[in-house]
N, C-alpha and C positions, 0 to 999 in steps of 0.2 A: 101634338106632333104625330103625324104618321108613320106609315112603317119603311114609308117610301124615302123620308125626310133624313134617317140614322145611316150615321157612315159606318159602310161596310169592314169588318177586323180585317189585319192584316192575317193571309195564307200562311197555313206553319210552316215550319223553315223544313228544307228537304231533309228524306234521312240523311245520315252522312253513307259514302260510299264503303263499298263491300270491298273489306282486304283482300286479295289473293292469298291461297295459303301458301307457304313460305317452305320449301324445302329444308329438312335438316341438314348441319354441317357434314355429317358422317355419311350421308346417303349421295352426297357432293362429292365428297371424295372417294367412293366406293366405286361412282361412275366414272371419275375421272381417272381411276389406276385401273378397272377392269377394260376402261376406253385405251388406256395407253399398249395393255398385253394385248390388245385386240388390233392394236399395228403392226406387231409385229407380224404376224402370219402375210401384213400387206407389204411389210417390207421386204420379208424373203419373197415375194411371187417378183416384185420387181427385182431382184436382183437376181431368181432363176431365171426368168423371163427375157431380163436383159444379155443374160452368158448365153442363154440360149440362140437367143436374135443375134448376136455378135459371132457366135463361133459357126453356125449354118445358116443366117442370114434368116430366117424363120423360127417361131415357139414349134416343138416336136409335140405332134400328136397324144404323146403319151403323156405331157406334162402338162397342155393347155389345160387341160380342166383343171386342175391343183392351182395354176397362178389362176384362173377365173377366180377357183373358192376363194385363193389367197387375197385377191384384189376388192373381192363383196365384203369378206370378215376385215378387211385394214376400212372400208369405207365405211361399214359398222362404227368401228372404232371412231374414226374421225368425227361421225354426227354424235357420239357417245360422249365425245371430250367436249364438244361442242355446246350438245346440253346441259353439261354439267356445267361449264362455263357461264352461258346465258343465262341459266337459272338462277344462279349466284347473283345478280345486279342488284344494286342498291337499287331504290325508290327515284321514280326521274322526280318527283314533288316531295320534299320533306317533312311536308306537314304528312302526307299517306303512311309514314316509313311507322313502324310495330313503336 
């Protein structure tokens, strides 16, 4: 028999796939209660912003920059609560899940 003649071994099987690591519970919920304090400042710029708009039909000078800040720290928040949310999913395949 030659060398040419012997069937070839099967190819080893692939590694298995690399977990993602896994957020802890506590750092989930840390994000998601300093994400919630962090709307507040967005909720007060719309509700200055609004009394303002309403009572001289325009935001006053003096106050546009404070609802700007307020409007960037509430939209902070919102990707803040967001992350923490998304993080949190379960495994789409259960065979991958810890």
């Amino acid at each position: 028999m030659s060398s040419s003649d012997t069937i070839p071994s099967a190819p080893p099987p692939p590694p298995p796939p690399v977990q993602p690591h896994r957020r802890s519970g506590c750092l989930t919920a840390l994000m998601a209660i300093f994400g919630i304090f962090m709307l507040l400042p967005g909720l007060c710029a719309l509700l200055f912003g609004g009394m303002s708009v309403v009572e001289d039909g325009r935001i006053a000078a003096d106050i546009a920059p404070l609802v700007f800040l307020g409007l960037v720290i509430g939209i902070g928040g919102v990707a803040l609560v967001w992350a923490a949310i998304k993080g949190r999913k379960a495994p789409a395949h259960p065979t991958t899940g810890p």
